[in-house]
C-alpha positions in Angstrom: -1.5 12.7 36.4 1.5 11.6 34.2 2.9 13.4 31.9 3.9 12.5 28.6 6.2 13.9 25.8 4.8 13.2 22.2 7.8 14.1 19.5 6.0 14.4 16.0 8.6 14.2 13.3 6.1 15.9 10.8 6.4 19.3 8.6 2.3 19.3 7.5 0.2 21.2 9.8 -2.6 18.5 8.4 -0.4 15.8 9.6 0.7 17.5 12.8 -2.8 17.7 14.0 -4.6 14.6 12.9 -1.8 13.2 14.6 -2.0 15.3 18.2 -6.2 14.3 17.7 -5.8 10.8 17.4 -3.1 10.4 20.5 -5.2 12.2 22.3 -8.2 10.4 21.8 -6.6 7.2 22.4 -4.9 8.5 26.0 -8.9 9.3 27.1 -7.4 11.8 29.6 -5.6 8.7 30.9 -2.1 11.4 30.5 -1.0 14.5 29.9 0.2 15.4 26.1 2.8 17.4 25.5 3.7 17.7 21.5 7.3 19.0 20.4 8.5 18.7 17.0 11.7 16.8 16.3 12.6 19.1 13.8 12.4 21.9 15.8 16.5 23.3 16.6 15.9 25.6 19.4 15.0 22.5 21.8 17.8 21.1 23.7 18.9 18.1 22.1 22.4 17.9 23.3 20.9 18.5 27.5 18.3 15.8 27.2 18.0 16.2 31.1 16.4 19.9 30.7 13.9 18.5 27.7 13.0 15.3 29.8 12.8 16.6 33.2 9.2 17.0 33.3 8.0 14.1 32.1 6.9 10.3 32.5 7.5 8.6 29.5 7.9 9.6 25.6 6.2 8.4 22.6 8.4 9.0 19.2 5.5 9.5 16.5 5.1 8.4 12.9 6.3 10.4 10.0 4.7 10.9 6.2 7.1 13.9 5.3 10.3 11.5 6.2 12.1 7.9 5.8 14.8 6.2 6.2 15.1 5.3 3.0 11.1 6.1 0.9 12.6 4.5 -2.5 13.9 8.1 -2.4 17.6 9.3 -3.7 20.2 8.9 -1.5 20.3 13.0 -0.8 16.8 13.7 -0.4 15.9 16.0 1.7 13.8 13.8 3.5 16.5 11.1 3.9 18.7 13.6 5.1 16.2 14.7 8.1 15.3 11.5 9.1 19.3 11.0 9.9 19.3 14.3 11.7 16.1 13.1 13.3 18.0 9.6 14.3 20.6 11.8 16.0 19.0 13.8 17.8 17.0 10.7 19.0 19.7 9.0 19.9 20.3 11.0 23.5 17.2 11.2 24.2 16.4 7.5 24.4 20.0 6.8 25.9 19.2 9.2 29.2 15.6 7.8 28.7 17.1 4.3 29.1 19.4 5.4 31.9 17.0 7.2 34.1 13.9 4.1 33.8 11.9 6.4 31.3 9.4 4.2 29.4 9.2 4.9 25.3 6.5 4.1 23.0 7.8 3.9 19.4 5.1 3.8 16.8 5.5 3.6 12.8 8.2 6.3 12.0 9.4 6.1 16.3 9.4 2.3 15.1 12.0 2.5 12.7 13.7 5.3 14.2 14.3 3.1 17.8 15.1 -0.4 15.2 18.1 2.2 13.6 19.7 2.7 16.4 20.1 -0.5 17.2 21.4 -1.6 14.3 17.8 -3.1 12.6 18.2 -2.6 8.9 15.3 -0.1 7.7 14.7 -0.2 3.9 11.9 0.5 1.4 10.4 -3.3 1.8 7.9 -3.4 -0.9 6.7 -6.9 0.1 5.7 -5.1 4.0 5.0 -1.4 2.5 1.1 -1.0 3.1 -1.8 1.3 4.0 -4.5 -0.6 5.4 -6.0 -3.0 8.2 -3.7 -6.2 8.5 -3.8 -9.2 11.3 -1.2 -8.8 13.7 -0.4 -12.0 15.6 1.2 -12.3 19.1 4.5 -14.3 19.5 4.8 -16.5 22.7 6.9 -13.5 23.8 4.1 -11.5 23.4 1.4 -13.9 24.7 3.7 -13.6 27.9 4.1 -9.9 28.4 2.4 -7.5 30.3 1.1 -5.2 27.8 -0.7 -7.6 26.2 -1.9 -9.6 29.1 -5.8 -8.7 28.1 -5.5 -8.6 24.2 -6.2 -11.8 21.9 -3.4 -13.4 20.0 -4.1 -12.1 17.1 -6.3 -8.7 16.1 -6.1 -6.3 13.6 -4.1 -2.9 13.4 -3.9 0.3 11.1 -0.7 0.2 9.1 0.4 3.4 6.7 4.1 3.0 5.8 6.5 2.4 3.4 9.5 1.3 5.1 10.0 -1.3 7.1 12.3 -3.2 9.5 14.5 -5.6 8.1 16.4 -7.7 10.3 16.0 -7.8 14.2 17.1 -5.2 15.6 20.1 -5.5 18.5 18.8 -6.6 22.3 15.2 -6.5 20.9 12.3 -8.9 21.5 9.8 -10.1 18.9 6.6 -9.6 20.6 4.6 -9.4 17.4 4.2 -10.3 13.5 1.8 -10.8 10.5 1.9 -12.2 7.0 2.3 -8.1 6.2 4.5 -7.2 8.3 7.9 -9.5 10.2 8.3 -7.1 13.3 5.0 -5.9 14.1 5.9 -5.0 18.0 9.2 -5.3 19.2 10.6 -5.0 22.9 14.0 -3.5 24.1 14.7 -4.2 27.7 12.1 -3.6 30.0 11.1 -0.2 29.1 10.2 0.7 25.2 8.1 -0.5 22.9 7.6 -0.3 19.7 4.7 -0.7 17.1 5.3 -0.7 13.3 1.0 -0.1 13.4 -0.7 2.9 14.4 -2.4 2.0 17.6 -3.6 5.7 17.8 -5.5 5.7 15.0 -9.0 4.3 14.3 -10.0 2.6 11.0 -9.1 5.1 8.0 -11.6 3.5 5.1 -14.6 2.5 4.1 -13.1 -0.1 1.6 -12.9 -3.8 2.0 -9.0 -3.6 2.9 -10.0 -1.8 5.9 -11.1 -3.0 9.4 -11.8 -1.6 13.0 -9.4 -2.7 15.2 -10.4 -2.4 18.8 -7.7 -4.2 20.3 -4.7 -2.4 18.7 -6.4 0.7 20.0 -6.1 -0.5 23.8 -2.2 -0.5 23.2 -1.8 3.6 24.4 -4.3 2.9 27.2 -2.4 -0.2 28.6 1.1 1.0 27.7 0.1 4.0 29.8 -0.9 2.0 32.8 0.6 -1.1 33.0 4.4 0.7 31.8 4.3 4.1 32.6 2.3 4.1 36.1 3.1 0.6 36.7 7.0 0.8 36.2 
């Protein structure tokens, strides 16, 4: 069975383990889960070889305890991490890149992947949202082959507010939405990224809120056609 590395860049134990839940019910024993925390300074950021060695791929999760930017002062605390975060990111997606490791970005990972390649990240408030909202497939995305079985457009869980601002550097739109420009972007051959939650299930009862079936396939097919396909 594959393994996978899930880094949750969370501080709320309430967070932390809705968050390991939901992954885990979307993998459906499809993978292995293994959760480290991005804030966490004992692990070995700088030897990304020793952290990755064990694993198939990596998913960077989302984030309610930090952004990039939040509409929050410049030396917020959670500004601050989320630059530390970016760091400390940085090496492992490089020897990730390197070595053929695929990476699943999602919200939070989203951004995080979109900063380091030079993809403003700002507090949008025109794509800030919490809700259900259409995503629709570009022809890039009609073409790829994640998304082979999915219809060209479906809805998705969205909880964030910032957002990605300009197309990020060697990145392919694969995805957008009247709510949202760069709903799934593409670097290369091996990471994706979702600004959506495609781990978690509809999270209302209120008219805003939908089920969205499709976008919950995405961990399920990233894991087979990407991780055990590549």
């Amino acid at each position: 069975m594959k393994r996978i590395l899930v880094l949750q860049s969370r501080t709320s134990e309430r967070g932390i383990e809705r968050e390991r839940a939901n992954f885990t019910r979307a993998a459906q024993g499809a993978a292995e889960l293994t959760f480290l925390s991005s804030v966490d300074e004992k692990l070995s950021w700088t030897n990304p070889d020793e952290l990755l060695r064990e694993y198939d791929g990596i998913i960077f999760g989302g984030s309610s305890d930090f952004d990039f930017h939040g509409g929050r002062n410049e030396r917020d605390p959670a500004r601050l991490m989320s630059m530390i975060v970016l760091s400390r990111a940085k090496n492992i997606v490089a020897h990730a890149r390197a070595d053929g490791l695929p990476i699943l970005g999602v919200c939070f990972g989203h951004q995080l992947i979109a900063q380091m390649h030079e993809g403003g990240v700002s507090n949008d408030t025109a794509q800030s949202k919490f809700g259900s909202y259409g995503v629709q497939l570009t022809e890039a995305g009609k073409s790829a082959v994640l998304f082979g079985s999915l219809s060209e457009s479906f809805f998705a869980q969205y909880a964030h507010k910032d957002s990605v601002t300009d197309l990020p550097e060697g990145a392919t739109l694969l995805a957008t939405g009247s709510a949202c420009r760069f709903s799934i972007l593409r670097y290369g051959s091996s990471i994706y990224t979702t600004q959506f939650h495609p781990e978690s299930e509809r999270m209302g009862s209120m008219e805003r809120f939908h089920e969205s079936p499709e976008a919950s396939q995405i961990i399920q097919l990233w894991l087979e056609k990407i991780v055990r396909g590549g």
